[in-house]
C-alpha positions in Angstrom: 0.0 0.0 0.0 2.9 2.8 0.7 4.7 1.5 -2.4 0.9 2.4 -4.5 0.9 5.4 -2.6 4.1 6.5 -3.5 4.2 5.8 -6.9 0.6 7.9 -6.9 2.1 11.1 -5.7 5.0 10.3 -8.0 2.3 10.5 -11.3 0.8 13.5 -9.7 3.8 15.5 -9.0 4.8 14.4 -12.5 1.4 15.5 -14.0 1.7 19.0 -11.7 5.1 19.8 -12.9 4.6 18.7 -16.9 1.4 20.6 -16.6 3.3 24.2 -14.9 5.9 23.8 -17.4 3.3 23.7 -20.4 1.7 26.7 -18.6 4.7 28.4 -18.6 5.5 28.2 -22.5 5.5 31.0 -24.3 3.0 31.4 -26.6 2.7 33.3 -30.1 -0.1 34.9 -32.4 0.4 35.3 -35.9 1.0 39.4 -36.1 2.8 41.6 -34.4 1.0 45.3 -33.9 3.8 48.2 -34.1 1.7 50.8 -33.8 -2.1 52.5 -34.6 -2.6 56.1 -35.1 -4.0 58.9 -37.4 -1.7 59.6 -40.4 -1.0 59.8 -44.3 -0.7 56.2 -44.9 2.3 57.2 -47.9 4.6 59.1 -45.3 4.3 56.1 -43.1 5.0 53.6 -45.8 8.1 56.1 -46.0 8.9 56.4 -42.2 8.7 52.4 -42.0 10.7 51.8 -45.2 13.4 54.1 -43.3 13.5 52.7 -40.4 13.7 48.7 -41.8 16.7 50.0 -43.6 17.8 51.5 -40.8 17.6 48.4 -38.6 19.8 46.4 -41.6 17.0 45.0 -43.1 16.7 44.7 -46.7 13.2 45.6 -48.0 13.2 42.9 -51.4 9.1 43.1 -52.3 6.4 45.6 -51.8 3.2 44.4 -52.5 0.0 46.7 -52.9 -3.1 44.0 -53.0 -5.9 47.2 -52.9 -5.1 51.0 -51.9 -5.6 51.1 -48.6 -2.8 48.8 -47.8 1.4 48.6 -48.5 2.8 45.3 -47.8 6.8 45.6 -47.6 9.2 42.4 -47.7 12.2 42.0 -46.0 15.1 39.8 -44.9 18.6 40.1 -44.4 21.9 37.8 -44.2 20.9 36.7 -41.0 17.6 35.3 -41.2 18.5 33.8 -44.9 21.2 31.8 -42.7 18.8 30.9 -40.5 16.4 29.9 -43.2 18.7 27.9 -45.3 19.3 25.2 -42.3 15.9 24.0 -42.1 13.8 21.6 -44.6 11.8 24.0 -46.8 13.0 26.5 -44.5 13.3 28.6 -47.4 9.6 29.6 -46.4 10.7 31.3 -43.4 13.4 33.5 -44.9 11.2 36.7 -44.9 9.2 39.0 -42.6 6.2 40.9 -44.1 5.1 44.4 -42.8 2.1 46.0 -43.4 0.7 49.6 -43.6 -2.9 49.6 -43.5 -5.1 52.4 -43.6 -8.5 51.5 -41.9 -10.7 53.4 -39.8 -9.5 57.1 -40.5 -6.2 55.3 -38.6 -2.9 53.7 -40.1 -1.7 50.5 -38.4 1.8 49.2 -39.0 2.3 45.4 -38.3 4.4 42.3 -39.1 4.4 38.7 -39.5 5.2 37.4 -35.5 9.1 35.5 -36.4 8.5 33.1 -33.2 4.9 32.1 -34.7 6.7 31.5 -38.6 9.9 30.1 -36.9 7.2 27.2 -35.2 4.5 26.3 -37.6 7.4 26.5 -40.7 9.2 24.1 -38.0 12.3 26.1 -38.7 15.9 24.8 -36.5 15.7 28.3 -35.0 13.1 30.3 -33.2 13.9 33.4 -35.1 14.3 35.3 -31.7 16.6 37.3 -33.4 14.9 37.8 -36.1 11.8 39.2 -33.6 14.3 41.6 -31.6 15.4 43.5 -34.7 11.8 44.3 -35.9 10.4 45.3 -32.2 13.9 47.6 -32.5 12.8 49.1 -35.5 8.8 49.2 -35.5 8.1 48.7 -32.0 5.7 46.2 -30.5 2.1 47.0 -29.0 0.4 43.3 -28.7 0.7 40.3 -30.5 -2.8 39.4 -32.6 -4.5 37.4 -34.7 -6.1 34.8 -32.8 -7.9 34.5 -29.4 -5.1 32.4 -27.6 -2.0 32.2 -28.7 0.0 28.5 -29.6 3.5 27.3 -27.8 6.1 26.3 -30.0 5.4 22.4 -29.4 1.9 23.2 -30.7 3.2 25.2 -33.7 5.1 22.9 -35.2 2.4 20.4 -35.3 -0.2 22.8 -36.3 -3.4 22.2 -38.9 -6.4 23.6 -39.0 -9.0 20.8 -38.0 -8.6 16.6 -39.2 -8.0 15.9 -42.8 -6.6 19.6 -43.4 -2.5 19.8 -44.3 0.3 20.0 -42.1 3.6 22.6 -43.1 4.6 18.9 -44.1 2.3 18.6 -46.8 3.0 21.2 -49.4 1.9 21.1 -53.3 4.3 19.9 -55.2 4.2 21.8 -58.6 6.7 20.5 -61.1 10.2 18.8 -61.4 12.8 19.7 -63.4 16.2 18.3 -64.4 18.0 20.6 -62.1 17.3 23.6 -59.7 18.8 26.3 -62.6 16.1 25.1 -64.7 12.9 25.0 -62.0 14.4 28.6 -61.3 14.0 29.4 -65.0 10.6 28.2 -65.5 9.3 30.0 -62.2 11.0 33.3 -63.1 9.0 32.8 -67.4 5.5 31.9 -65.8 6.0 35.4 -63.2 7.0 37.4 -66.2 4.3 36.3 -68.4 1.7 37.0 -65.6 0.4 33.6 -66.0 -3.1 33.3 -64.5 -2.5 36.4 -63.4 0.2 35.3 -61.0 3.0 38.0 -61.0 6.7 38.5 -58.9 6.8 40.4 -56.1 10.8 39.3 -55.1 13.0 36.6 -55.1 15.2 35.6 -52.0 18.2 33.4 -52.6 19.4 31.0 -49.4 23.1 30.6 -49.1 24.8 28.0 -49.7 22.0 25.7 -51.0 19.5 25.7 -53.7 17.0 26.6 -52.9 14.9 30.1 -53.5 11.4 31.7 -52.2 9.4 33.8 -54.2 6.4 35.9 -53.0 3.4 36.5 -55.8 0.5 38.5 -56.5 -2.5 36.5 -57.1 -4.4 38.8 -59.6 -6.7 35.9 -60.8 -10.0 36.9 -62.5 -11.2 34.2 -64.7 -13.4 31.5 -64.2 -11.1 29.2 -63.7 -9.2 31.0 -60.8 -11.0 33.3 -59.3 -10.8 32.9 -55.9 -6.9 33.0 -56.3 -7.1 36.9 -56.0 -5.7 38.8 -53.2 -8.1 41.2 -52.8 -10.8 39.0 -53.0 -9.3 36.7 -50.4 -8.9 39.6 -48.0 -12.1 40.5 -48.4 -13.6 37.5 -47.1 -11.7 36.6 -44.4 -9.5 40.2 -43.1 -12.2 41.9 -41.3 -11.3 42.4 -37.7 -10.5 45.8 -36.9 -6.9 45.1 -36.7 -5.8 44.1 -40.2 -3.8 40.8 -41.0 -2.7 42.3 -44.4 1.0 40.9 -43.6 -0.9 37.8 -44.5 -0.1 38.3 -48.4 1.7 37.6 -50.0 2.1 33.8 -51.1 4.7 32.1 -52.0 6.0 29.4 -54.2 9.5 27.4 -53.3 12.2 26.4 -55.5 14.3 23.5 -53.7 16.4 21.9 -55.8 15.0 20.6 -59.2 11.1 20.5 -56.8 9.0 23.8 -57.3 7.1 23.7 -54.2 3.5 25.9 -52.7 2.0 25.5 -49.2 -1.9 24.2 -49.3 -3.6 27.2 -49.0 -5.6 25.2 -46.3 -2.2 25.5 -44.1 -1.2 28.8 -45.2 -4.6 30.4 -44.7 -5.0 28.9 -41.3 -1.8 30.1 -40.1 -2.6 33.3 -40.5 -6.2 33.2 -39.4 -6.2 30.1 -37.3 -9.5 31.6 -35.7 -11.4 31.8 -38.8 -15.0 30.2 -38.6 -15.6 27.0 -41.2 -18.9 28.4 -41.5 -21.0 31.4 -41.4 -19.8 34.8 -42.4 -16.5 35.8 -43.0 -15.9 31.9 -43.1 -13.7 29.1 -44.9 -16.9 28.4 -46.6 -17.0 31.7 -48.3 -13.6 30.9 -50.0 -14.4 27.3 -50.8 -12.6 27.1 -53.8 -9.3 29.3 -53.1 -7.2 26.1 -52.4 -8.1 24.6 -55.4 -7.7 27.8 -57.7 -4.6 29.0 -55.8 -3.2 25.9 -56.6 -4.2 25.3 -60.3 -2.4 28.6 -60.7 0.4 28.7 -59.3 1.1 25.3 -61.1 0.8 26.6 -64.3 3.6 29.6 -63.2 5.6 26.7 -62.2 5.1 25.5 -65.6 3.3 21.8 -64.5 6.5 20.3 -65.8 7.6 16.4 -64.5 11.0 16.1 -65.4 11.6 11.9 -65.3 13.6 11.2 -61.9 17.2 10.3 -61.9 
């Protein structure tokens, strides 16, 4: 009986301290307020730009989806490094910051590193990555979602059953090596195939391996949820805007051109966001579908034979 007693307050102690330890974990939301105030939203896009330059950040991208909102792009040596030691961690090499006019008010936010650096289940936590744009920007809260996810639960992150993992990306074509896949991706941007254009490349060192961001401009029947602004308009409507959603990528890693499901890369930014209802998955039904038929077609839906 004292040996079953015990062992008892042995898996209760155990329980108590694995359960003030999970309490204890940090946890992240998606975005990263800077700051919200009255303002001409061009002399802030100006104010920002300066001050990411000024923080050693290389702005690579701007993206303007619809006019009320900038979307600027940046990385630098440090965070590519950090990038290129991870599988597919190419998808973590940037940070995106948004100026966002809304309510008579302009709110400047970013992409949370910690929250990228967990659900892109990167070999770093990007903590330095974080520092350098609270430096520069500034931090008022963290948003996006109710309650916010640890890194354990990050990195194992999906929406609901039967939706993709980081783990399950779209793979778009193969080619007989990376210099070609790069090729092909860079001919489907120019061309502005199903309205799919370039918003910057970022190289990793010392691999192949390349991210692009895109504009999804889609308008036909074919694609036409895979539009920015019509994706935004559906599911961005909190007062606070997640425009440092956009914009979306495709990865070139090796000879593999590679997209996130839109069911993950949606969801990570709006993990919150009703199935149904207003303002709900349902709304955008078909985006993961259309996002994917065209962002295939940039890739060229090439299948080079395998080695």
């Amino acid at each position: 009986m004292k040996k079953f007693f015990l062992a008892a307050m042995l898996v209760v102690f155990t329980v108590a301290a694995t359960g003030a330890n999970a309490a204890s974990d940090p946890k992240y939301k998606p975005f990263v307020l800077a700051s919200k105030a009255a303002g001409d939203k061009a002399a802030t896009v100006a104010d920002v730009s300066a001050k990411l330059k000024s923080a050693g950040l290389d702005i690579v991208g701007t993206h303007s989806p619809y006019p009320s909102t900038t979307i600027l792009v940046v990385t630098n040596d440090a965070m590519k490094m950090a990038a290129a030691k991870s599988k597919h961690g190419g998808f973590g090499a940037a940070q995106r910051v948004s100026i966002t006019e809304h309510n008579g008010e302009v709110q400047v936010a970013y992409t949370n590193p910690r929250y990228m650096a967990g659900s892109y289940r990167m070999n770093t936590d990007l903590g330095f990555a974080a520092d350098t744009m609270e430096k520069a920007l500034g931090k008022v809260e963290e948003y996006g979602m109710k309650s916010g996810m640890d890194d354990d639960d990050l990195r194992d992150y999906h929406y609901m059953m039967g939706m993709e993992y980081f783990t399950d990306p779209h793979y778009l074509s193969r080619y007989k090596n990376y210099n070609d896949a790069i090729a092909a991706v860079e001919k489907g941007l120019a061309a502005g195939t199903m309205g799919v254009s370039k918003v910057y490349r970022i190289d990793l060192p010392g691999k192949d391996e390349s991210l692009f961001g895109v504009a999804l401009n889609g308008a036909s029947d074919a694609v036409g949820q895979a539009n920015d602004a019509y994706l935004m308009s559906e599911i961005d409507f909190k007062d606070v805007r997640s425009s440092a959603h956009l914009p979306y990528e495709i990865l070139v890693a090796g000879k593999k051109v590679y997209s996130l499901s839109a069911r993950f890369r949606i969801a990570q930014s709006f993990p919150d966001l009703s199935m149904m209802g207003d303002n709900s998955f349902m709304n955008i039904m078909d985006s993961p579908n259309d996002i994917k038929a065209a962002l295939k077609a940039v890739a060229g839906d090439h299948w080079e034979k395998l080695d």
